[in-house]
C-alpha positions in Angstrom: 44.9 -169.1 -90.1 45.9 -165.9 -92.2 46.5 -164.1 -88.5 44.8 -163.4 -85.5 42.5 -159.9 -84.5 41.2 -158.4 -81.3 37.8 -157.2 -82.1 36.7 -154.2 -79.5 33.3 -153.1 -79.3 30.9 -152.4 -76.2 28.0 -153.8 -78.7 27.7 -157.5 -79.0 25.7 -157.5 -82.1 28.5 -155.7 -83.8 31.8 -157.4 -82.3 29.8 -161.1 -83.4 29.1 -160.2 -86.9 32.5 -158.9 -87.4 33.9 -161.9 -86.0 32.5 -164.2 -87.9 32.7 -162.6 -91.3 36.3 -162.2 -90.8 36.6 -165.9 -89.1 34.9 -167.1 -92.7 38.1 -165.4 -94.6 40.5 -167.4 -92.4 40.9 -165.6 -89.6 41.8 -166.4 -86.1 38.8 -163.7 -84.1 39.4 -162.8 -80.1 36.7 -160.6 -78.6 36.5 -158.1 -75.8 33.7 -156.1 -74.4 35.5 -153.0 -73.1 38.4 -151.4 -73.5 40.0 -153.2 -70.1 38.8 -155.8 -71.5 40.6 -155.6 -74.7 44.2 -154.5 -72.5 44.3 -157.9 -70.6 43.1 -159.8 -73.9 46.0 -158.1 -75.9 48.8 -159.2 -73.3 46.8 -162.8 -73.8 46.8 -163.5 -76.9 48.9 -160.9 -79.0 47.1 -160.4 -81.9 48.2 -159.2 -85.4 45.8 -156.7 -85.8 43.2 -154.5 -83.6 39.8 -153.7 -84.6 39.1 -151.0 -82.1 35.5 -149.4 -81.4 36.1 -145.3 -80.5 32.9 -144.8 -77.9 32.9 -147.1 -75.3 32.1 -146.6 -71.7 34.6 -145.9 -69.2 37.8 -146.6 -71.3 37.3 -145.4 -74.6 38.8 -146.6 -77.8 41.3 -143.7 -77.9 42.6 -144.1 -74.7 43.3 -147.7 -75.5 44.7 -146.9 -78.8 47.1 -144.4 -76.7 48.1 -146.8 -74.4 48.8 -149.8 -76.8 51.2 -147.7 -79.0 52.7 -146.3 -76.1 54.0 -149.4 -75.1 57.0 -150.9 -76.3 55.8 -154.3 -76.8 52.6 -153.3 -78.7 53.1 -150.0 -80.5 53.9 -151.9 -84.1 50.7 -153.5 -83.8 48.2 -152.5 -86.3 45.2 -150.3 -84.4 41.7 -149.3 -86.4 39.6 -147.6 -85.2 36.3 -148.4 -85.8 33.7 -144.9 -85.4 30.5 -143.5 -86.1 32.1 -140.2 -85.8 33.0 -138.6 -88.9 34.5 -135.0 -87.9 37.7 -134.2 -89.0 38.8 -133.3 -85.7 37.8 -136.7 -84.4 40.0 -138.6 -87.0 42.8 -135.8 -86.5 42.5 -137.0 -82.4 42.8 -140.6 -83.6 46.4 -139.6 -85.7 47.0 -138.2 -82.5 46.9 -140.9 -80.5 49.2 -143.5 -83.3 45.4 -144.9 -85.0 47.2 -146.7 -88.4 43.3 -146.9 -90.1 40.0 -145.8 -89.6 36.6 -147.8 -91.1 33.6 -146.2 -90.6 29.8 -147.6 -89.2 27.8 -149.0 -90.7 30.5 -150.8 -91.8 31.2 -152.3 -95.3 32.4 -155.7 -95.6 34.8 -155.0 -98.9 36.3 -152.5 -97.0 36.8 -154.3 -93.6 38.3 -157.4 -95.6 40.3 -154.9 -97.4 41.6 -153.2 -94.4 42.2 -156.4 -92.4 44.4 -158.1 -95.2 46.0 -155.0 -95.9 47.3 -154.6 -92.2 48.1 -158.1 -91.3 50.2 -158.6 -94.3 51.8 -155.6 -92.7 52.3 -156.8 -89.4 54.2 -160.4 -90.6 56.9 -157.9 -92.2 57.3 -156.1 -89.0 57.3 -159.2 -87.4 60.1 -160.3 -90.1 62.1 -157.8 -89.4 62.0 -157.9 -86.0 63.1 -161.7 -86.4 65.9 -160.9 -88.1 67.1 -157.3 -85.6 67.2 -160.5 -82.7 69.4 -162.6 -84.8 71.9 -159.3 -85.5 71.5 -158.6 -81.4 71.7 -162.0 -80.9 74.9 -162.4 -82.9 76.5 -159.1 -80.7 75.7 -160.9 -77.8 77.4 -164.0 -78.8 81.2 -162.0 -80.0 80.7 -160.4 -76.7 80.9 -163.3 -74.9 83.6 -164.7 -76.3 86.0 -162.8 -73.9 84.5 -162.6 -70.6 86.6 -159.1 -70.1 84.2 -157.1 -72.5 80.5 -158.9 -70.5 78.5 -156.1 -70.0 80.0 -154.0 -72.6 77.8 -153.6 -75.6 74.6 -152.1 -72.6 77.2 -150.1 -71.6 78.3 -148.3 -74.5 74.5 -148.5 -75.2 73.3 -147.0 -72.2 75.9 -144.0 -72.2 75.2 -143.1 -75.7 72.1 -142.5 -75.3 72.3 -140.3 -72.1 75.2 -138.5 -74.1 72.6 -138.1 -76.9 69.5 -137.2 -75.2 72.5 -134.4 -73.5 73.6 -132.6 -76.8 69.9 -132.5 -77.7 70.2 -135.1 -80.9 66.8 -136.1 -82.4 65.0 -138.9 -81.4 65.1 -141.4 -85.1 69.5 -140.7 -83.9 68.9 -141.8 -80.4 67.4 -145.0 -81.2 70.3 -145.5 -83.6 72.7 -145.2 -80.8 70.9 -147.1 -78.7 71.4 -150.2 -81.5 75.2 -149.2 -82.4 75.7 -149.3 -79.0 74.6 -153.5 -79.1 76.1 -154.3 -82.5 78.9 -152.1 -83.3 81.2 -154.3 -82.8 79.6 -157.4 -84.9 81.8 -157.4 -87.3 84.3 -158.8 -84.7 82.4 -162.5 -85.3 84.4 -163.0 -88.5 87.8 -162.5 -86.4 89.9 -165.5 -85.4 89.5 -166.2 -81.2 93.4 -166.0 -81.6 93.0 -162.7 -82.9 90.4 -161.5 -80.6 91.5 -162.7 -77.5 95.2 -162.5 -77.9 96.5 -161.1 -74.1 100.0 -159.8 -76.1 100.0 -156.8 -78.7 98.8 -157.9 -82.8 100.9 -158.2 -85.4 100.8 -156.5 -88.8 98.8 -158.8 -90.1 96.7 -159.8 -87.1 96.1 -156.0 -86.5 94.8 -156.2 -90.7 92.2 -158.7 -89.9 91.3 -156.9 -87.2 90.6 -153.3 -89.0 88.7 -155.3 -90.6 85.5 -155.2 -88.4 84.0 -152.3 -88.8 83.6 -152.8 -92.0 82.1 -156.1 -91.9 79.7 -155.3 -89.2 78.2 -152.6 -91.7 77.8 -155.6 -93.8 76.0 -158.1 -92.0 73.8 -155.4 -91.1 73.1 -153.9 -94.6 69.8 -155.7 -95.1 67.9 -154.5 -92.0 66.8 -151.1 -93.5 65.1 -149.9 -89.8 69.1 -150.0 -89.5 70.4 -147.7 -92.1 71.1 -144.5 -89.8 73.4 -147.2 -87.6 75.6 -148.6 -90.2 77.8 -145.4 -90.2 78.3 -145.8 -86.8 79.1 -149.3 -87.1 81.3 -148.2 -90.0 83.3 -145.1 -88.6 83.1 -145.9 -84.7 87.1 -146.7 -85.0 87.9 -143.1 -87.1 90.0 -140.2 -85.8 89.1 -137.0 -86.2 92.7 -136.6 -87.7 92.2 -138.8 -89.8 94.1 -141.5 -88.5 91.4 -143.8 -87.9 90.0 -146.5 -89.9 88.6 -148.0 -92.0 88.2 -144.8 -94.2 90.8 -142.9 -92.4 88.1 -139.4 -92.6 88.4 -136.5 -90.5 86.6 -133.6 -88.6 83.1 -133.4 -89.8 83.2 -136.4 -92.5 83.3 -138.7 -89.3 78.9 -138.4 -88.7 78.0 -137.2 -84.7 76.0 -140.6 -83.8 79.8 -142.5 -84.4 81.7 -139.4 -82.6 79.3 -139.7 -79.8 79.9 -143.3 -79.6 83.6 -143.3 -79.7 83.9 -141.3 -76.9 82.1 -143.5 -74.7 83.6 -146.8 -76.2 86.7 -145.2 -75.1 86.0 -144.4 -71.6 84.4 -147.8 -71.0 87.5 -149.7 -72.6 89.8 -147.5 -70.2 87.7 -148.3 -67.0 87.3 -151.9 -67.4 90.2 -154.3 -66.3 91.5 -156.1 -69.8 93.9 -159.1 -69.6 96.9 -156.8 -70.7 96.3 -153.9 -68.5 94.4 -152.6 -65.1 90.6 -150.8 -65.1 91.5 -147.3 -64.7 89.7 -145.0 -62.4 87.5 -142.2 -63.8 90.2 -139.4 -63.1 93.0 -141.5 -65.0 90.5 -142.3 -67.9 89.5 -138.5 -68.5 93.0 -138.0 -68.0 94.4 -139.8 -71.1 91.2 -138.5 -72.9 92.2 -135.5 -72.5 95.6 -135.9 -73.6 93.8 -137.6 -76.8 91.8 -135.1 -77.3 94.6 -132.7 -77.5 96.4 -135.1 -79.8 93.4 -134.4 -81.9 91.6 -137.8 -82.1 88.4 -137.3 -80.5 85.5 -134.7 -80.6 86.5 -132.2 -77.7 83.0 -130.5 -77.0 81.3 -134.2 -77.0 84.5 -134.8 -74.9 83.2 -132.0 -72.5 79.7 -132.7 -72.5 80.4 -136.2 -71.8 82.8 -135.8 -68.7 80.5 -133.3 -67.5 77.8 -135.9 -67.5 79.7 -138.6 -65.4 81.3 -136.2 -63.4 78.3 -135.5 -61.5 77.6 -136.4 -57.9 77.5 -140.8 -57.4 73.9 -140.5 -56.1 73.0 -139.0 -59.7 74.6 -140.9 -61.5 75.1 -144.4 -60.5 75.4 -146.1 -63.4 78.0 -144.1 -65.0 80.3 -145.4 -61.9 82.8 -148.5 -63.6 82.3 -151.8 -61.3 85.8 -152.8 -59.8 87.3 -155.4 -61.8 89.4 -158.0 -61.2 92.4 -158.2 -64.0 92.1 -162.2 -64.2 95.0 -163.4 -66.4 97.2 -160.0 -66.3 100.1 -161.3 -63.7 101.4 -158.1 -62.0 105.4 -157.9 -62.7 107.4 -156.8 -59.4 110.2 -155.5 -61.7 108.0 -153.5 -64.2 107.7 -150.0 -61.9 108.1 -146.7 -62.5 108.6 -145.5 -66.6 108.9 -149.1 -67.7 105.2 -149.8 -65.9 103.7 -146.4 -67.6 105.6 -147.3 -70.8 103.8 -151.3 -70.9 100.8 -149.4 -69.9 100.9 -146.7 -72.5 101.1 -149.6 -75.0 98.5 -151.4 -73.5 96.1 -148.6 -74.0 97.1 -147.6 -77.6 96.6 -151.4 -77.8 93.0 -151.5 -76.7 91.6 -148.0 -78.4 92.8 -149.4 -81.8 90.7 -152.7 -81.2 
């Protein structure tokens, strides 16, 4: 079958003959009666294309358009709707509500065929794409796993970029990028050896090589997905300074774009509050604490800095999820002799340790 439409129409006559014109051309034909109707039948069957009548009794055709593209799971299906109306305000109301197409009764079949191929052929690229965004997610889930330390991570860094975002008032195409970075910007990691990635003691020089090394590579294994071009400079420059003594690129200040400043502040904070095998989880207080001494070092955005501690400063109650789970340290083996400067000085390192990576 060349794909599979949900014809609407409160008019059996019409939702019959358009069924089995385009079942003739190859296609798979689902029918509904009302625009209920044709919400129950869409969670059914999931078609690859909508053919959507406007004037229907009690849920009309733009309310149903409205609601499909609303949702998450349906808004890149294709929805025309199908009208005897031919005001420009009506067709300006159908824009409104996400309508990709209009055809117009009495309807021609050229230009229904037309239409139908047109859009469906759309649809299996989206469809494509959306393949291939689950294998890159998919592939971010798997580096993650690798070290049970860093489960939970990736939704993490994820979740708090996005509140950080919507905060400072970033537009919504930079939000959605964030949201993504937050999964896979560390999917480069998958080409670094587990001895590399997992090593408890600090990198050598040529272990820490390979592992500067990531940023970069994630940008590449993501390079095809254009929906993904406005998150491969995160993915690229989420490990810069803004002194410039970052990497890959080693750029500073302003050259280092906002969506990758906003996400190093909060891959920071989570890889201070989370236990690692060579050091503790911090609390919130000692994580702002040597933020703020980085800041003042001059590595890290201080008004992002700011916004962001002002956001999880706020009462528990409010803000729940910006609370770090306690965390057992696993394989780090407390040292009885290791107190006072000696314990701040291995834990100093530690950190340094775990920013860099």
């Amino acid at each position: 079958m060349n794909g599979k439409i949900l014809i609407v129409d409160d008019d059996a006559d019409n939702r019959n003959l358009m069924g089995e014109f385009l079942s003739l051309h190859g296609y798979e034909t689902v029918m509904a009666a009302d625009g209920q109707a044709a919400l129950e039948q869409f969670d059914q069957c999931e078609p690859d294309l909508v053919l959507l009548d406007v004037v229907m009794p009690l849920l009309g055709g733009l309310e149903v358009c409205s609601r499909l593209k609303a949702d998450p799971r349906s808004r890149l299906t294709p929805v025309v709707l199908v009208t005897g109306l031919s005001a420009t305000e009506d067709r300006v109301r159908g824009l409104e509500v996400g309508a990709d197409d209009f055809l117009t009764k009495p309807l021609d079949p050229s230009e229904l065929l037309a239409r139908v191929r047109s859009l469906v052929s759309l649809k299996s690229y989206t469809d494509e794409l959306e393949r291939v965004e689950g294998v890159i997610f998919a592939l971010s889930r798997i580096v993650e796993g690798k070290d049970p330390y860093t489960v939970g991570h990736c939704e993490r860094l994820s979740s708090y970029s996005v509140r950080l975002a919507h905060r400072i008032g970033l537009p919504a195409d930079q939000i959605t990028s964030l949201e993504r970075a937050g999964i896979v910007h560390d999917i480069g990691k998958i080409a670094v050896p587990d001895s590399i990635l997992l090593k408890a003691g600090p990198l050598t020089c040529d272990e820490w090589k390979i592992m500067r090394e990531h940023p970069v590579n994630g940008e590449h294994i993501c390079m095809p997905l254009k929906s993904f071009r406005c998150v491969h400079p995160i993915i690229r420059h989420h490990h810069e300074k803004l002194d410039g003594s970052g990497y890959p690129d080693g750029i500073k200040g302003a050259e280092i774009p906002l969506t990758a400043r906003v996400l190093q502040i909060v891959d920071v904070f989570d890889a201070l509050t989370t236990a690692r095998p060579y050091k503790r989880a911090m609390s919130i207080n000692e994580a702002f604490e040597v933020m703020e001494a980085e800041v003042k070092k001059g590595w890290w955005d201080p008004d992002l800095f700011k916004e962001f501690k002002d956001m999880v400063s706020k009462p528990l109650s409010e803000n729940a999820e910006c609370q770090p789970k306690p965390q057992r340290a696993g394989r780090l083996k407390p040292n009885r002799q290791r107190t006072g400067r000696h314990a701040a000085r291995a834990e100093a390192k530690a950190l340094l340790q775990e920013i860099g990576r």
